[in-house]
C-alpha positions in Angstrom: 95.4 128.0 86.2 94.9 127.3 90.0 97.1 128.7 92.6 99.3 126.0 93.3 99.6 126.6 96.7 96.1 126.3 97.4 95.2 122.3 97.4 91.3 123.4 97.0 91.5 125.3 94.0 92.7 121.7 92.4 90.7 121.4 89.1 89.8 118.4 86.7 92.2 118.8 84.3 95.5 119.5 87.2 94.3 116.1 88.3 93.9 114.8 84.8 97.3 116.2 83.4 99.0 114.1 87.3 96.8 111.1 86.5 98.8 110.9 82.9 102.4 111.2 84.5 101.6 107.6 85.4 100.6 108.6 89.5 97.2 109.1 90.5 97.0 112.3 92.7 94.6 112.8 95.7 94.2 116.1 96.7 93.3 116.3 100.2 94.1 119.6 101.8 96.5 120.1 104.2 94.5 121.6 107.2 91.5 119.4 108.6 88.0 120.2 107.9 86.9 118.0 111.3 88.8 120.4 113.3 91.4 117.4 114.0 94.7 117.2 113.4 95.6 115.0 110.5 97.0 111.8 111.9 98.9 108.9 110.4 98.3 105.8 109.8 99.7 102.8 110.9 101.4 100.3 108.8 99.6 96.7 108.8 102.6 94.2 109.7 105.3 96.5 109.2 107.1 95.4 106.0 110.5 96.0 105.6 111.3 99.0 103.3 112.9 98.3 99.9 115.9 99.7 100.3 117.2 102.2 97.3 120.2 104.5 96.3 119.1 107.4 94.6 121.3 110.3 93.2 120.7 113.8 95.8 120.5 117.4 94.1 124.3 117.5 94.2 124.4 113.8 91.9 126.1 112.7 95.6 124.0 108.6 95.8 122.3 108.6 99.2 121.2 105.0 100.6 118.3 104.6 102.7 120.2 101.8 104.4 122.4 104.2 105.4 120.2 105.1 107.9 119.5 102.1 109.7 118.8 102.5 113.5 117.2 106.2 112.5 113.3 107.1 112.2 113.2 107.9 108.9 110.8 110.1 107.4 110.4 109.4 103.0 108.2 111.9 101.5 107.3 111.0 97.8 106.2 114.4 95.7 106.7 116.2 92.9 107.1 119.8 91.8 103.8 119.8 89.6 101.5 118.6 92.7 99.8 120.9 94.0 99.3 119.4 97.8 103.2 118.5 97.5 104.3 122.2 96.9 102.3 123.2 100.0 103.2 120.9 102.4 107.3 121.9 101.8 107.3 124.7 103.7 106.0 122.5 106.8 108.5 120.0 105.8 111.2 122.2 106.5 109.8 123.5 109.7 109.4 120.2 110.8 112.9 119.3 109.5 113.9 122.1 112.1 112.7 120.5 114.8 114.0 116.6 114.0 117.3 116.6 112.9 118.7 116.7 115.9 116.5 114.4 117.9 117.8 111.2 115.9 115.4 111.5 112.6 116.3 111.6 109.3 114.4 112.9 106.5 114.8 112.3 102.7 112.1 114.0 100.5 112.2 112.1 97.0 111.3 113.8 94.0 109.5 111.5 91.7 110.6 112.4 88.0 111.7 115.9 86.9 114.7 117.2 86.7 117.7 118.8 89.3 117.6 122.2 87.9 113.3 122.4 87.7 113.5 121.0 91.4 116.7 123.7 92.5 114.4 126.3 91.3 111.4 125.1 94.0 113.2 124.6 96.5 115.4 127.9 96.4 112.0 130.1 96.9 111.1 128.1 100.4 115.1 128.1 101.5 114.9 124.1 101.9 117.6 122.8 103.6 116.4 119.0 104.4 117.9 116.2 101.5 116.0 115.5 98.4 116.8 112.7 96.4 115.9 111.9 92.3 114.0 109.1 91.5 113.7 109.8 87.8 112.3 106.5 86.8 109.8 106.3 89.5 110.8 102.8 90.5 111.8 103.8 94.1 108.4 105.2 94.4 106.7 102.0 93.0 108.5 99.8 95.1 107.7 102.0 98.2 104.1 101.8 97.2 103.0 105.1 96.7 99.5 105.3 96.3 99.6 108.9 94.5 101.5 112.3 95.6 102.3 113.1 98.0 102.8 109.8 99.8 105.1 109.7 103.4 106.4 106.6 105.2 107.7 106.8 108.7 110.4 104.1 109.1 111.8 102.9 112.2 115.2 102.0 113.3 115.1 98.8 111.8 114.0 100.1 108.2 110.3 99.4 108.7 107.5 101.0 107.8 106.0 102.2 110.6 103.2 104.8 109.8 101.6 106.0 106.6 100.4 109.4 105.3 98.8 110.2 101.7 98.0 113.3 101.0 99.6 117.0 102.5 100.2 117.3 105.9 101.3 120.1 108.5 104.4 118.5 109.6 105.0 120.5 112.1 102.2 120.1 113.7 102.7 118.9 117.4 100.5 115.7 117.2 102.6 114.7 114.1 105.6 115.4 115.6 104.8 113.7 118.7 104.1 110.5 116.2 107.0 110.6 114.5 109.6 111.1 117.3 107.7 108.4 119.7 108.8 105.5 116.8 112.3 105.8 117.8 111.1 105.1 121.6 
């Protein structure tokens, strides 16, 4: 079996066994070969994002309306994707350094269940919201591409930038992205 926290060491059949959950799965590793930072990518015409209610890890619904006038940050994964599971950690770090400078953040699982999900999240002390989308139909009509997928909304529930694949959230370039949205 591959190390799950190592994106590279991705094999056929881990891609295979994503591909037949009904997501396709790009692995791209989360530091860049080029020597660049990873960057995201802006969203052509800047459709308004579908705006859902989804249940939290406590069963408390959380609407993404709710946080109109916010950058919001929606990260699509999954505890059985491998790029997923290695970006969290930079997630939260990044989560550190947001919350208080006016962006939200809501990291919705796709599938699975609460107790599967507690148990992830426990070993990497997450404290930024996750949300259930057990039916995947959030993450359809978001239009995730495969996992893990992030849209950066803007204050008026746009979609503003793009990533898919893992990223280093915390890295200074992507923060300096995210938090120049809300300017």
């Amino acid at each position: 079996m591959p190390a799950l926290t190592n994106p590279s060491n991705i094999t056929r059949r881990t891609l295979i066994a994503g591909a037949s959950s009904g997501l396709a799965v790009f692995a791209f590793p989360i530091s860049s070969q080029s020597g660049s930072p990873m960057l995201l990518q802006a969203v052509p015409g800047k459709p308004e994002a579908p705006d859902f209610s989804l249940p939290d890890l406590d069963g408390k619904n959380v609407r993404f309306s709710e946080h109109k006038g916010r950058v919001v940050l929606v990260n699509f994964w999954a505890t059985w994707c491998p790029p997923c599971r290695a970006e969290i950690p930079s997630m939260e770090r990044a989560w550190v350094q947001l919350k208080d400078g006016g962006v939200a953040m809501l990291a919705v699982h796709v599938g699975g269940d609460a107790d599967r999900i507690w148990e992830f999240l426990a070993e990497f002390n997450v404290t930024f919201p996750v949300l259930i989308d057990k039916s995947s139909a959030v993450s359809k009509a978001w239009t995730t591409i495969g996992l893990p997928t992030t849209y950066i909304t803007d204050g008026d529930g746009r979609k503003a930038l793009r990533a898919i694949g893992g990223r280093e959230w915390d890295h200074p370039d992507l923060i300096t992205s995210i938090l120049a949205i809300r300017a």
